[in-house]
MMTF fields as JSON, N, C-alpha, C and O atoms, coordinates in Angstrom:
{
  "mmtfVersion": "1.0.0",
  "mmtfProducer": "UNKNOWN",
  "numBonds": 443,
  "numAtoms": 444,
  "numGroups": 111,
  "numChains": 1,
  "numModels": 1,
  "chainsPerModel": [1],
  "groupsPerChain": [111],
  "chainIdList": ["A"],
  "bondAtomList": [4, 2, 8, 6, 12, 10, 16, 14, 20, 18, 24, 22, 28, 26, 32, 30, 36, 34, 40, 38, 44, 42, 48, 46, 52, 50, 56, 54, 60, 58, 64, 62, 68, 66, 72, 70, 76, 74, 80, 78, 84, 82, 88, 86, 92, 90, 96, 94, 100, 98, 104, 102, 108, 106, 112, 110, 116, 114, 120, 118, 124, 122, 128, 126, 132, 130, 136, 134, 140, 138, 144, 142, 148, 146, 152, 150, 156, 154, 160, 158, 164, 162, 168, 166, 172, 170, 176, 174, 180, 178, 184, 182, 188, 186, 192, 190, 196, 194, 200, 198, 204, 202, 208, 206, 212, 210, 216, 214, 220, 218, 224, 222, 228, 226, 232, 230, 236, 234, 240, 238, 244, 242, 248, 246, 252, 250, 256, 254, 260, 258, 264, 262, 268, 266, 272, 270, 276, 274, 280, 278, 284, 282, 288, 286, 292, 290, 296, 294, 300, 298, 304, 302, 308, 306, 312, 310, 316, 314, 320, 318, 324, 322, 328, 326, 332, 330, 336, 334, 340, 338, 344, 342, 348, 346, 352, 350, 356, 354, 360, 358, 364, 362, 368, 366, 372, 370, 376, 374, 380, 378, 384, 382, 388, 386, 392, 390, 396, 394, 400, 398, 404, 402, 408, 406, 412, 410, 416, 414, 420, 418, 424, 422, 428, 426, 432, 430, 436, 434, 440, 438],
  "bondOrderList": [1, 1, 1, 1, 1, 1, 1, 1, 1, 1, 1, 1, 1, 1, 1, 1, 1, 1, 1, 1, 1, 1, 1, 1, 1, 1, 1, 1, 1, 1, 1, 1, 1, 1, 1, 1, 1, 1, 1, 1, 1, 1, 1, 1, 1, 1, 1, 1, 1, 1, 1, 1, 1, 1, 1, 1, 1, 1, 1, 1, 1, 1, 1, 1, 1, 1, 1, 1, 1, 1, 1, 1, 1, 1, 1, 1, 1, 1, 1, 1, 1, 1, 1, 1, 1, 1, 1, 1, 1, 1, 1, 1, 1, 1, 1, 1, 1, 1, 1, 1, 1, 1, 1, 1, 1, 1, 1, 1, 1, 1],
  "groupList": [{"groupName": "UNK", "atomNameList": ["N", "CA", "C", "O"], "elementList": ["N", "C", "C", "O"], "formalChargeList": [0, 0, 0, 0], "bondAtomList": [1, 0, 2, 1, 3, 2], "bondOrderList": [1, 1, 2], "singleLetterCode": "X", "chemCompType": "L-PEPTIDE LINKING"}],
  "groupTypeList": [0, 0, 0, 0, 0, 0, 0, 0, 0, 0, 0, 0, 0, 0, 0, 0, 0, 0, 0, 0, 0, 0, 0, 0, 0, 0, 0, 0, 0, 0, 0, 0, 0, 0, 0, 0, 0, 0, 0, 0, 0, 0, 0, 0, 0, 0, 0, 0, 0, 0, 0, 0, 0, 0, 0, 0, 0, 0, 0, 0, 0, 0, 0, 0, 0, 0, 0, 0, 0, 0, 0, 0, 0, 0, 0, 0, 0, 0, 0, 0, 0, 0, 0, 0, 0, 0, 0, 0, 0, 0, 0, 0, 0, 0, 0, 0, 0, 0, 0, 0, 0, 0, 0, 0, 0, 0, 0, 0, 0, 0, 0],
  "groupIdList": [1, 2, 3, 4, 5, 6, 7, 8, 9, 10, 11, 12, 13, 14, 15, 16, 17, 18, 19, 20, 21, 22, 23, 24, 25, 26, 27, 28, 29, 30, 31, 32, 33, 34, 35, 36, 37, 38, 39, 40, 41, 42, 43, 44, 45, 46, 47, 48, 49, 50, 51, 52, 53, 54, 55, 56, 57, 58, 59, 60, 61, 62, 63, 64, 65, 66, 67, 68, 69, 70, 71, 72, 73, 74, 75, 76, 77, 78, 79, 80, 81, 82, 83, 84, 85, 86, 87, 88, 89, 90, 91, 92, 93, 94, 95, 96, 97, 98, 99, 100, 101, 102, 103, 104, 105, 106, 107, 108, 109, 110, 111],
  "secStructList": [7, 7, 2, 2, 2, 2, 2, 2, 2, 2, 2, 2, 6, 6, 6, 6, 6, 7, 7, 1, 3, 3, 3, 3, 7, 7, 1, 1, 7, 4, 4, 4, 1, 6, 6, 2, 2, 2, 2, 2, 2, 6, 6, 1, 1, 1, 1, 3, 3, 3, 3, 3, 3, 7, 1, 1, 1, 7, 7, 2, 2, 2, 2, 2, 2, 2, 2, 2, 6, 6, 7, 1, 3, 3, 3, 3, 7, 7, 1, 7, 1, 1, 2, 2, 2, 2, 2, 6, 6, 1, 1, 1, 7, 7, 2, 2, 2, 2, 2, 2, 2, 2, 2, 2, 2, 2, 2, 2, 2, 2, 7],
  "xCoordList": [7.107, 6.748, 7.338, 7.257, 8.001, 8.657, 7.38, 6.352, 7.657, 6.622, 5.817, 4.612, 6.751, 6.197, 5.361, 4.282, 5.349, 4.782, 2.927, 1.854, 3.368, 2.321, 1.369, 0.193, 1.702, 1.252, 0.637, -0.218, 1.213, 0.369, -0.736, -1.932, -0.009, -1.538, -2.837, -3.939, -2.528, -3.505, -4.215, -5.35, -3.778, -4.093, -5.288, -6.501, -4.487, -5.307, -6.614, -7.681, -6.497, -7.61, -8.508, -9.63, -8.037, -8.982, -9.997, -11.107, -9.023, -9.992, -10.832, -11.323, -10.986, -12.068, -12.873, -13.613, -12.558, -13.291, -13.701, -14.619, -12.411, -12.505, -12.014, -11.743, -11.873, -11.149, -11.996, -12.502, -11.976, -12.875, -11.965, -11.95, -11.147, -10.378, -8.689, -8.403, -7.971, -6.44, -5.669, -5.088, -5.759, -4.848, -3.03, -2.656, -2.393, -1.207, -0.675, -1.017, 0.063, 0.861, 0.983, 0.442, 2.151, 2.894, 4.259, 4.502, 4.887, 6.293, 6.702, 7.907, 6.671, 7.691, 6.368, 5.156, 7.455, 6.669, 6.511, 7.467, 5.244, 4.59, 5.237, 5.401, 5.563, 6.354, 7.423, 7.6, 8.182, 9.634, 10.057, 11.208, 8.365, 8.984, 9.207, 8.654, 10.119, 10.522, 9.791, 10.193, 8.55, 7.504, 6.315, 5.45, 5.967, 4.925, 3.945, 2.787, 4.664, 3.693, 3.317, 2.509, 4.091, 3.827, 2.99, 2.08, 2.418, 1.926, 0.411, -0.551, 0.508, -0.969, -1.448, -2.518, -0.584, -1.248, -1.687, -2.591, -1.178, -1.699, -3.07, -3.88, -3.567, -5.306, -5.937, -6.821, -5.577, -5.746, -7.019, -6.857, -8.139, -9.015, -10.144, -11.181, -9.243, -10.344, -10.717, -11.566, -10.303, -10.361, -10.034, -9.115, -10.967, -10.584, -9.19, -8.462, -8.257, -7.303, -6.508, -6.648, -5.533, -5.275, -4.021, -3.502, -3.339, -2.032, -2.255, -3.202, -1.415, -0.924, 0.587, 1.566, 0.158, 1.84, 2.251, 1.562, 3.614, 3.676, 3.876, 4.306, 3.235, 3.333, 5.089, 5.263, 6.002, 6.941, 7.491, 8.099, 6.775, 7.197, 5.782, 5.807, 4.888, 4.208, 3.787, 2.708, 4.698, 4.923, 3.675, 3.027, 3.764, 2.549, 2.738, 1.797, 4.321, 3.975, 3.419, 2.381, 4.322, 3.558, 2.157, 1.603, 1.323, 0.07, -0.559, -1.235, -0.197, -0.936, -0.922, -1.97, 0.119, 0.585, -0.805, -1.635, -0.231, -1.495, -3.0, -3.849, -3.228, -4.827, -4.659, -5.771, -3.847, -4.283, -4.527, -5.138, -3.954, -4.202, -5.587, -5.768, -6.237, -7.531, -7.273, -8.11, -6.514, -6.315, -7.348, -7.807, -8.265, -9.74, -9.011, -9.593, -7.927, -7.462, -6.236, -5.335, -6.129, -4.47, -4.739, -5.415, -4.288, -4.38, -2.514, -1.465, -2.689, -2.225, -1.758, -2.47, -0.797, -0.476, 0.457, 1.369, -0.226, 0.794, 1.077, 0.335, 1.954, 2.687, 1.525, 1.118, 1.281, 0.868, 0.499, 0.737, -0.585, -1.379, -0.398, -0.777, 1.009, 1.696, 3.228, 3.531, 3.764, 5.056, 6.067, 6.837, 5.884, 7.262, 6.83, 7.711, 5.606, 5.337, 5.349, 5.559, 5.143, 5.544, 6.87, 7.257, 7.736, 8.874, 9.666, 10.843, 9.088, 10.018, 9.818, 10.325, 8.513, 8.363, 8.903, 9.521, 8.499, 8.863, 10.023, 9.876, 11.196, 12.551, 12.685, 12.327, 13.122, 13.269, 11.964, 12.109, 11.012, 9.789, 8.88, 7.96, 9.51, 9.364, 7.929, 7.451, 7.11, 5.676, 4.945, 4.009, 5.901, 5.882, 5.806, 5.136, 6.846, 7.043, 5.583, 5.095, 4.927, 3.817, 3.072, 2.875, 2.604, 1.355, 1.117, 0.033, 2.493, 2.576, 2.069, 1.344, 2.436, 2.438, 0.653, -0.151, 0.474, -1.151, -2.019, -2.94, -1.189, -2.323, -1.858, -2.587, -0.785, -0.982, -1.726, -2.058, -1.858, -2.603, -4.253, -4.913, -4.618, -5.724, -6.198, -7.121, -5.414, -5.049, -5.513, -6.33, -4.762, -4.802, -5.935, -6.441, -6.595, -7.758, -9.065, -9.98, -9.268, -10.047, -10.281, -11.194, -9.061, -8.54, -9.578, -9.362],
  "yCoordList": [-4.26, -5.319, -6.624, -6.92, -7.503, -8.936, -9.833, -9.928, -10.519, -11.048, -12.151, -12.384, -12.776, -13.873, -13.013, -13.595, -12.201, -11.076, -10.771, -10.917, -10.206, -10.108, -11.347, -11.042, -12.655, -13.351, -14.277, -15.137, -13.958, -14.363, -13.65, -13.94, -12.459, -11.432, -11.695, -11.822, -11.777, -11.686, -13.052, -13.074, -13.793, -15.48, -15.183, -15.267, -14.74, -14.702, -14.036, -14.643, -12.475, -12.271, -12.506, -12.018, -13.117, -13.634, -14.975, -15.314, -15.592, -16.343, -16.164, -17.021, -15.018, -14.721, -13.662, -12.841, -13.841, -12.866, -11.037, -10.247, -11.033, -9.553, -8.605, -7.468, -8.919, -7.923, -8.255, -9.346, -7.552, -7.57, -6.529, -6.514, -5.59, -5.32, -4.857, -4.355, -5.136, -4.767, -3.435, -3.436, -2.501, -1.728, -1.39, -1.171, -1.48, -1.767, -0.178, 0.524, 0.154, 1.489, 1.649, 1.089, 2.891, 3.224, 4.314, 5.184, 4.031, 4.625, 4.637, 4.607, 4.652, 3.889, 3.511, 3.354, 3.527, 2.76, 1.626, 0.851, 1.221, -0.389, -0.862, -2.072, -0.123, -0.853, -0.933, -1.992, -0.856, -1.453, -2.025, -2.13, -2.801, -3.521, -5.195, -5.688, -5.477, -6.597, -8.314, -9.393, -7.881, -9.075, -8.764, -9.374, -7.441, -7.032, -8.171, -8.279, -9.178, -9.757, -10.91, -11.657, -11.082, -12.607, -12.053, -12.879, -10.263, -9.799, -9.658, -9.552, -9.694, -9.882, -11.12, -11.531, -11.796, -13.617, -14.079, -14.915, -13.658, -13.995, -13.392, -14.162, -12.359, -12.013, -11.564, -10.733, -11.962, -12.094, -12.717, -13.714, -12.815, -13.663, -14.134, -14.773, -13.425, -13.452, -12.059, -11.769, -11.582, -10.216, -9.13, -9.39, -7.581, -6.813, -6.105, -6.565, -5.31, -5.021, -4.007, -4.011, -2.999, -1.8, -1.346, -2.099, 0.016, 0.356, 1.872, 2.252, 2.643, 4.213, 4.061, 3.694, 4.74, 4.873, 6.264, 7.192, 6.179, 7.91, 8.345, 9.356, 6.8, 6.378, 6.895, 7.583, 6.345, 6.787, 5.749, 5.869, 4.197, 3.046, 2.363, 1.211, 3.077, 2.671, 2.494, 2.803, 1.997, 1.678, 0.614, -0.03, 0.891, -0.054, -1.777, -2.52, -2.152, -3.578, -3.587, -4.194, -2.648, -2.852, -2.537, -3.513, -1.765, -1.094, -3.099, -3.769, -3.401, -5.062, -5.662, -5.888, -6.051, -7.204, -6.922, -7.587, -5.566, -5.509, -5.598, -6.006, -5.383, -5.204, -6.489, -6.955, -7.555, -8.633, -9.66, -10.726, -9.04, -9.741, -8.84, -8.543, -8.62, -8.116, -6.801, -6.467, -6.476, -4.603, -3.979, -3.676, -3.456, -2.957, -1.294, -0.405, -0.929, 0.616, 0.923, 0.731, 1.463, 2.065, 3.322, 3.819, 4.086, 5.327, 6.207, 5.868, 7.209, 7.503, 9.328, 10.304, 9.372, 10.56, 11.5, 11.106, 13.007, 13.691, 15.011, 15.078, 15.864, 16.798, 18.235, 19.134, 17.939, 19.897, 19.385, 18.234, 20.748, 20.455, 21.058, 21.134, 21.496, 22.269, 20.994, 20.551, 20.751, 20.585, 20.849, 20.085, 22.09, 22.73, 22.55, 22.188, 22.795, 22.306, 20.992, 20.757, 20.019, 18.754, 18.234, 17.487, 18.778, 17.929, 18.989, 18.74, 20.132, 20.243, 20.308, 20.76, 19.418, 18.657, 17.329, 16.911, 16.553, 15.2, 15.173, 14.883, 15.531, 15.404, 14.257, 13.332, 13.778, 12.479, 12.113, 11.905, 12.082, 12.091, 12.99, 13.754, 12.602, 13.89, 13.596, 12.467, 15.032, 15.1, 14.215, 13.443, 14.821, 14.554, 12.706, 12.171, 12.216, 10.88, 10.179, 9.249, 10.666, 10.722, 10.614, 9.532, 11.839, 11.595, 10.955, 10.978, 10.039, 9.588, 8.281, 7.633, 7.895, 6.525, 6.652, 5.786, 7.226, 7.328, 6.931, 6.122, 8.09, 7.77, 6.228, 5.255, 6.181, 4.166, 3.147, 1.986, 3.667, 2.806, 3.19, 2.708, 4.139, 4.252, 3.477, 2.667, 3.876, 2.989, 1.324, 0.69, 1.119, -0.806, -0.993, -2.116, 0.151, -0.631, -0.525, -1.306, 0.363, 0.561, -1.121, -1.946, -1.074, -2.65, -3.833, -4.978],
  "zCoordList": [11.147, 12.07, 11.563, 10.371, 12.565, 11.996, 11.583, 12.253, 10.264, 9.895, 10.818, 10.734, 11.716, 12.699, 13.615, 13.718, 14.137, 15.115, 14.538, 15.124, 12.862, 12.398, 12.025, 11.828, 11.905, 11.691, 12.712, 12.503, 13.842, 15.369, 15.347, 15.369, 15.288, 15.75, 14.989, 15.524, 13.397, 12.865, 12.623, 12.148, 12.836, 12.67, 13.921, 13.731, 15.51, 16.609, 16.282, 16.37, 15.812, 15.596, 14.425, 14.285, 13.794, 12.768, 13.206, 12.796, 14.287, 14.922, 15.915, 16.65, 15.916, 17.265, 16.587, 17.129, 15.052, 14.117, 14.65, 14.434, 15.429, 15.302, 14.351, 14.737, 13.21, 12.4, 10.56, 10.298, 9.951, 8.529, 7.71, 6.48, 8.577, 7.318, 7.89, 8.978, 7.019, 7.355, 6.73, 5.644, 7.468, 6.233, 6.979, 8.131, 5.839, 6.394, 6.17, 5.219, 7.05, 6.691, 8.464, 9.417, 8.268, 9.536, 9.543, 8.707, 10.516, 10.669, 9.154, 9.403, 8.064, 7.212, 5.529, 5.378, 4.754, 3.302, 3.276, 3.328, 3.187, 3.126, 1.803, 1.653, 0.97, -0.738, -0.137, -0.739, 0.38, 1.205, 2.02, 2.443, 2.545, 3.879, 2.774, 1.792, 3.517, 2.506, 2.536, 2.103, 3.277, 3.469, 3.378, 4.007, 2.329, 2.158, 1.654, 2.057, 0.538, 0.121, 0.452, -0.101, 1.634, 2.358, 3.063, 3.138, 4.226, 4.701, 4.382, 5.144, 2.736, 2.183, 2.01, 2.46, 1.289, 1.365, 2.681, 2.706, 3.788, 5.006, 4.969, 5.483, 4.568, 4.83, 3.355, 3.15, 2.882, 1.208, 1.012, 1.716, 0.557, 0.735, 2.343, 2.515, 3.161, 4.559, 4.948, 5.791, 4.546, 4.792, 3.627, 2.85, 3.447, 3.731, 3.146, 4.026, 2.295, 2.742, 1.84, 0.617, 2.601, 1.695, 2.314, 3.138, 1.979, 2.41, 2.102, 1.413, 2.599, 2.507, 2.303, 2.953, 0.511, 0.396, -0.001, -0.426, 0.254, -0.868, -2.404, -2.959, -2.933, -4.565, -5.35, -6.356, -4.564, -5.411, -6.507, -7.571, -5.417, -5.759, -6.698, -7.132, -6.848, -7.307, -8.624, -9.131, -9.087, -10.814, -10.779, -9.954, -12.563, -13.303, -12.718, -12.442, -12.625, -11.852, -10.724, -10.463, -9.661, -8.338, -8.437, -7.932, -8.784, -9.381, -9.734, -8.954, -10.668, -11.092, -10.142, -9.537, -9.769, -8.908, -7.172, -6.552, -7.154, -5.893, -6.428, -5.636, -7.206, -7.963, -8.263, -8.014, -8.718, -9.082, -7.387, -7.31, -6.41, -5.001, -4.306, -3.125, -5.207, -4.904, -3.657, -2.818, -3.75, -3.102, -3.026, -4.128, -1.647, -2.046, -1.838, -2.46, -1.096, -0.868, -1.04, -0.223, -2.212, -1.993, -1.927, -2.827, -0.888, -0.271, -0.584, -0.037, -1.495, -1.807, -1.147, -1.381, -0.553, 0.237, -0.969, -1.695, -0.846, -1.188, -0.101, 0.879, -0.246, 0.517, 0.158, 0.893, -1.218, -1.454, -2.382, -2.749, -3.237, -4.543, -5.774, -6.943, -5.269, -6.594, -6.269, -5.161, -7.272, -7.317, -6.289, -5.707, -6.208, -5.807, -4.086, -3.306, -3.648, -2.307, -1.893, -0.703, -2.744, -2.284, -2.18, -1.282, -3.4, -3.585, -2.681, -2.419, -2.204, -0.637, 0.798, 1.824, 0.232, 1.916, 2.112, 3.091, 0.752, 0.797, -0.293, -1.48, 0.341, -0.315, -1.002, -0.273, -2.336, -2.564, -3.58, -4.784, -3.066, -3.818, -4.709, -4.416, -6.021, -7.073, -7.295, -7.412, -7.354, -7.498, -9.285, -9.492, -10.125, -10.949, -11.621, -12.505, -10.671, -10.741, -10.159, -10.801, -8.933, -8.05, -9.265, -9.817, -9.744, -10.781, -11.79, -12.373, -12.265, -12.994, -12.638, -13.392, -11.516, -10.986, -10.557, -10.902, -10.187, -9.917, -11.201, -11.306, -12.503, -13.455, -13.758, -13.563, -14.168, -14.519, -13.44, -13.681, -12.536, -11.735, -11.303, -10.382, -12.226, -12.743, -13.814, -13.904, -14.555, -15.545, -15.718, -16.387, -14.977, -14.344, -13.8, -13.811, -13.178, -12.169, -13.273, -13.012, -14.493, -15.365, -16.076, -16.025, -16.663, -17.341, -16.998, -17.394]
}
């Protein structure tokens, strides 16, 4: 979504206080849209707010950086409970790399 688009909308409904929480995800990886974090400073503090990713990108910085903007959900998708069923559903996204990135961001939220 273009960031001006999202930022009408949600400005609008924040003023008519219909909304308490935001979670961002869709067509596509929320760690790659390239205004993710202007997307959170906009409801950062008024709201509410979380994402669905497929943790490939979810290294120990990205892991802080969102926990330090008060992140109440990171929703974390995988393909299958074995290796070999995930990394050949979700081509590209090694399971292994996945669990790794999960536990450091267990990790971080303990901290």
């Amino acid at each position: 979504m273009d960031l001006g688009l999202y930022r009408k909308v949600i400005r609008e409904l924040l003023s008519m206080g219909s909304i308490n929480y935001v979670h961002l995800q869709g067509w596509g990886e929320p760690l790659l849209h390239p205004n993710l974090m202007d997307m959170i400073n906009e409801i950062r503090g008024k709201v509410d707010f979380g994402l669905t990713t497929n943790g490939l990108l979810l290294n120990e910085h990205y892991s802080s950086r969102l926990i330090s903007l008060g992140i109440n959900v990171i929703a974390i998708t995988f393909a299958g409970a074995e290796p070999s069923t995930h990394n050949a559903i979700r081509i590209g996204c090694d399971f292994g790399t996945l669990v790794k990135n999960v536990g450091g961001s267990l990790r971080l939220e303990k901290d």
